[in-house]
KEVEX-186495 format. One record per atom (N, C-alpha, C): y, x negated, z negated. Coordinates in steps of 0.2 Angstrom, whole numbers, plus 5000, padded with zeros to 4 digits. Each point is the difference from the previous one (the first is absolute). Example, Ala and Ser with C-alpha at 12.3 -4.5 7.8 and 13.67 -1.06 7.14 Angstrom:
residues 2
497249344961500650045000500649965000500550025004500649964999500550044997
//
This chain:
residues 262
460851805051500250064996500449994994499849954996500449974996500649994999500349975007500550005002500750035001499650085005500350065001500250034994499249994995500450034993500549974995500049945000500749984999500450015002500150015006500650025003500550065000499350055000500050044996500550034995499849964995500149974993500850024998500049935007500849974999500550055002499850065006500250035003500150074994499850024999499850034994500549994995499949934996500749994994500649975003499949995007501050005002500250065000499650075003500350054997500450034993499449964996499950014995500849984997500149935001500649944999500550045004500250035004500450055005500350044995499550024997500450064996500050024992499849944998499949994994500949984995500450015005500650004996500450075001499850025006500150095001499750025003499650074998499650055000500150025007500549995004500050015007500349935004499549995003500249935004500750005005500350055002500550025003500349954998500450034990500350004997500349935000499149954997500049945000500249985006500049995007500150005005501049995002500350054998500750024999500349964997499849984994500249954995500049935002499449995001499749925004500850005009500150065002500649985005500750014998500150034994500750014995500349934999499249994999500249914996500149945003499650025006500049935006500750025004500350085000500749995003500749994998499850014992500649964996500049944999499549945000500049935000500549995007499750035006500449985004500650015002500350074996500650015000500649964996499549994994500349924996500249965004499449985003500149905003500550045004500150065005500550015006500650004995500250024995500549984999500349944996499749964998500049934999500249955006499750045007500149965006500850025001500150074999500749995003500449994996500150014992500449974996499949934998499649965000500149925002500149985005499950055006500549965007499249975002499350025001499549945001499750035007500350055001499550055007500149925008500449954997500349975008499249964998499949984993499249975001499750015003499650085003499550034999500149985006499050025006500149995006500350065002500249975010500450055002499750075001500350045001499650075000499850064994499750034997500050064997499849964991500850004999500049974991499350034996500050085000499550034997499449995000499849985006499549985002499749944998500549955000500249944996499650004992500450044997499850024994499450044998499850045005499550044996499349965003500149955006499649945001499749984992500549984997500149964993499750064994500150055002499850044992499550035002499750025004499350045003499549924996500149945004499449954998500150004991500650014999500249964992499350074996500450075002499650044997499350024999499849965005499150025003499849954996500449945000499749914995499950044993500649994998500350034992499550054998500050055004499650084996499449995000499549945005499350025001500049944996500449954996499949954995499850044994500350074999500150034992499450055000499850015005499550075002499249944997500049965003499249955001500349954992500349984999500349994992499750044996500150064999500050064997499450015000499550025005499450035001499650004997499550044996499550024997499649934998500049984993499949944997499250004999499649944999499250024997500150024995500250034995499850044996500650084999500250005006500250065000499550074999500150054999499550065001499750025007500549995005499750005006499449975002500049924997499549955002499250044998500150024994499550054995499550045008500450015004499650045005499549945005499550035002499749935002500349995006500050045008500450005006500449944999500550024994500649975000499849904999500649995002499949925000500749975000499849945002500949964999500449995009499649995003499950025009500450075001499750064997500150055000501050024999499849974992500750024999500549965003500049935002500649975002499950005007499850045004499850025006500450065002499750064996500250064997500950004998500149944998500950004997500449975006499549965002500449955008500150065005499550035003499950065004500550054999499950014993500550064997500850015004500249924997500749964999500250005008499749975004499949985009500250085004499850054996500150075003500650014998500250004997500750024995500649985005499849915001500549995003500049995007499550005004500150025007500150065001500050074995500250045000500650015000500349964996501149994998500249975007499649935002500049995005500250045006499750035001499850055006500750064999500150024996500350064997500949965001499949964997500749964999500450005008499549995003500149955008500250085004499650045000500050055003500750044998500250014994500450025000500749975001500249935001500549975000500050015009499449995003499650035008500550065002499950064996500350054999500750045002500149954993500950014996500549975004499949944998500449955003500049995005499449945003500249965005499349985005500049995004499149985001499649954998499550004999499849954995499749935006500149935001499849965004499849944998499249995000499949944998499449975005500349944998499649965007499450005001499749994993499250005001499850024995499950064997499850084996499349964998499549975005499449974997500049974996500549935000499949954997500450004993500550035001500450034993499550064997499850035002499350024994499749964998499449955004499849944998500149954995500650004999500449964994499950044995500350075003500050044990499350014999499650005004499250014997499849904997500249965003500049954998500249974992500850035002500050004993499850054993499850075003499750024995499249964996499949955008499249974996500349944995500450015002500149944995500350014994500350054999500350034994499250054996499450025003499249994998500049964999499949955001499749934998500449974992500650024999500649984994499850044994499950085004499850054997499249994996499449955002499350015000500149944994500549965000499849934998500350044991500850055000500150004995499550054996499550055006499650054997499549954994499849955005499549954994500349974993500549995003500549954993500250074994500050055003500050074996499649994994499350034999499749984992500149974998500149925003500249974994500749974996500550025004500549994998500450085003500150064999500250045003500850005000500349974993500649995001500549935006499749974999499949965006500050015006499450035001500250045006500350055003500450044995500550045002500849985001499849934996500749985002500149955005499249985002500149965007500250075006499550034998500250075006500950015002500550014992500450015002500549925002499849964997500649935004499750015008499450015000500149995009500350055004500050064996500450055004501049974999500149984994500549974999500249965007499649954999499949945004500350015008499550055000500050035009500750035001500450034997500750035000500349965004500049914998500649975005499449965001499349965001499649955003499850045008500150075000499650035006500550015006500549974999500649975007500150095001500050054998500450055002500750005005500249944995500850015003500249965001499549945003500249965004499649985005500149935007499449995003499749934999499549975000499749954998500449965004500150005007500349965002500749965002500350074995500749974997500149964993499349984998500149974992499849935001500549945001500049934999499249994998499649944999499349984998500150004993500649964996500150014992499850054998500550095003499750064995499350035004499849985005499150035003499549984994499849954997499649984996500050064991500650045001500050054994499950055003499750035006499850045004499150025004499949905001499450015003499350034998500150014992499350014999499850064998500750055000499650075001500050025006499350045001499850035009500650055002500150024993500550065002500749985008500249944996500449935005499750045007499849955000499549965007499950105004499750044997500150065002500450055002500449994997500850035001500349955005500049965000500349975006499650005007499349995001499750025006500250085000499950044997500150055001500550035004500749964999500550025003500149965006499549935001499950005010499550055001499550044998499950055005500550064999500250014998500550065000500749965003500449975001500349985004500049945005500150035007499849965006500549924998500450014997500449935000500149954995499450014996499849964994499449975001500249924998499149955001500249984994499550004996499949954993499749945001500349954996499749935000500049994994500050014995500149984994499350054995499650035004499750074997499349995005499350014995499550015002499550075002499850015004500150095001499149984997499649945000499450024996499949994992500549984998500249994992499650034996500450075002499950044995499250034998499950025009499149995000499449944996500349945003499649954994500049994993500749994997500350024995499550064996499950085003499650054997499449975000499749975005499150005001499849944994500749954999499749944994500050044995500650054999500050024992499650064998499850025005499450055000499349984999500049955002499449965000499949994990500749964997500149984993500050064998500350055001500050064997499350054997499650015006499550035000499649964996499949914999499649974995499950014994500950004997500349994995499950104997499950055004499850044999499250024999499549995004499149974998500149974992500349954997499949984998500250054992500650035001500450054996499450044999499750045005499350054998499749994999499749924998499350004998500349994993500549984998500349984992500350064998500050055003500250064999499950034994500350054994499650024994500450064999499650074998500750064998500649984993499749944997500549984993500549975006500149965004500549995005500650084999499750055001500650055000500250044997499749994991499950004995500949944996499849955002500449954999500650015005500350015006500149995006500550084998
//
């Protein structure tokens, strides 16, 4: 019973986290696919005006690309959403239900709707308009973006604990990795075209390793050698482990002068 009420909970405050920046989820909704389809109208024109589309694997460029910005936006957003989340001494905490579980459950859950729903909406429509949409293995390419989204939790859990006591700190780790990931997340290029010299400025974010698996399941002519398709998963369940510790440890040292000072 415990359980279900937590989940509950969770299920409850990602609504909550759904529409907490607009009064109609729609709205937030439309914005969240404004935004993910002008990043990739960006990088498509960067492909044709540096001449880089002969890199990309053979077959639908777009596809190519929104491979690369679907994972990057799911990583990125659900890093700033479980970042952000309701602190120990926020007013919310003040309820007893609430908890820390709750809320960075409730921000992951929230953030995970948002974009399989861009997701969905993006594809369909390109389905539609364009052209038909074909990807070799639809399962395994979700698998990654939900992969990667655990692990952009786990990034997310670790800066939530580092939050009380250093908050500006950790606002500015939040924003270099999002920085960081703009050119470490291989968008625009494939792992397997980068010599071993520049692979080691690349391997250690999941983001990597995910976007490149990602794009052999959506393309039948792509095999990665250079990219781990369980990385990203291991990678989340270490730093989730450190995070959640490093969080126990934030609320029992917890104090309302924290957000008085803070």
């Amino acid at each position: 019973m415990m359980v279900l009420h937590t989940m509950e909970l969770i299920f409850h405050h990602a609504v909550r986290n759904v529409r907490k920046n607009h009064g109609n989820a729609i709205i937030g909704l439309m914005l969240n696919i404004a935004q993910t389809m002008m990043l990739v109208a960006v990088f498509m024109l960067i492909f044709v005006f540096a001449g880089m589309r002969g890199s990309a694997i053979r077959g639908d460029t777009l596809i190519y690309l929104m491979s690369g910005v679907f994972l990057f936006m799911a990583h990125i957003k659900v890093i700033g959403q479980v970042a952000g989340a309701e602190g120990p001494t926020s007013n919310m905490m003040k309820h007893r239900p609430m908890n820390a579980l709750v809320a960075i459950g409730g921000a992951a859950l929230g953030e995970l709707y948002i974009q399989v729903l861009t997701v969905l909406v993006i594809l369909f429509l390109y389905h539609a308009i364009w052209t038909p949409v074909e990807i070799y293995n639809p399962v395994g390419a979700f698998a990654m973006l939900l992969a990667v989204w655990f692990a952009g939790v786990a990034i997310g859990v670790a800066l939530y604990a580092l939050k009380p006591w250093m908050p500006g700190a950790s606002k500015l780790l939040t924003q270099l990795i999002s920085r960081l990931n703009m050119v470490a997340s291989g968008k625009f290029f494939l792992a397997n075209s980068l010599p071993d010299t520049y692979l080691t400025y690349f391997l250690w974010t999941p983001l990597f390793h995910a976007i490149d698996q990602a794009r052999c399941f959506a393309f039948i002519n792509y095999n990665p050698v250079n990219t781990s398709l369980m990385y990203p998963v291991y990678f989340g369940m270490g730093l989730l482990v450190l995070g959640m510790l490093g969080e126990f440890v934030t609320r029992r040292r917890a104090s309302l002068s924290w957000a008085a000072k803070h």
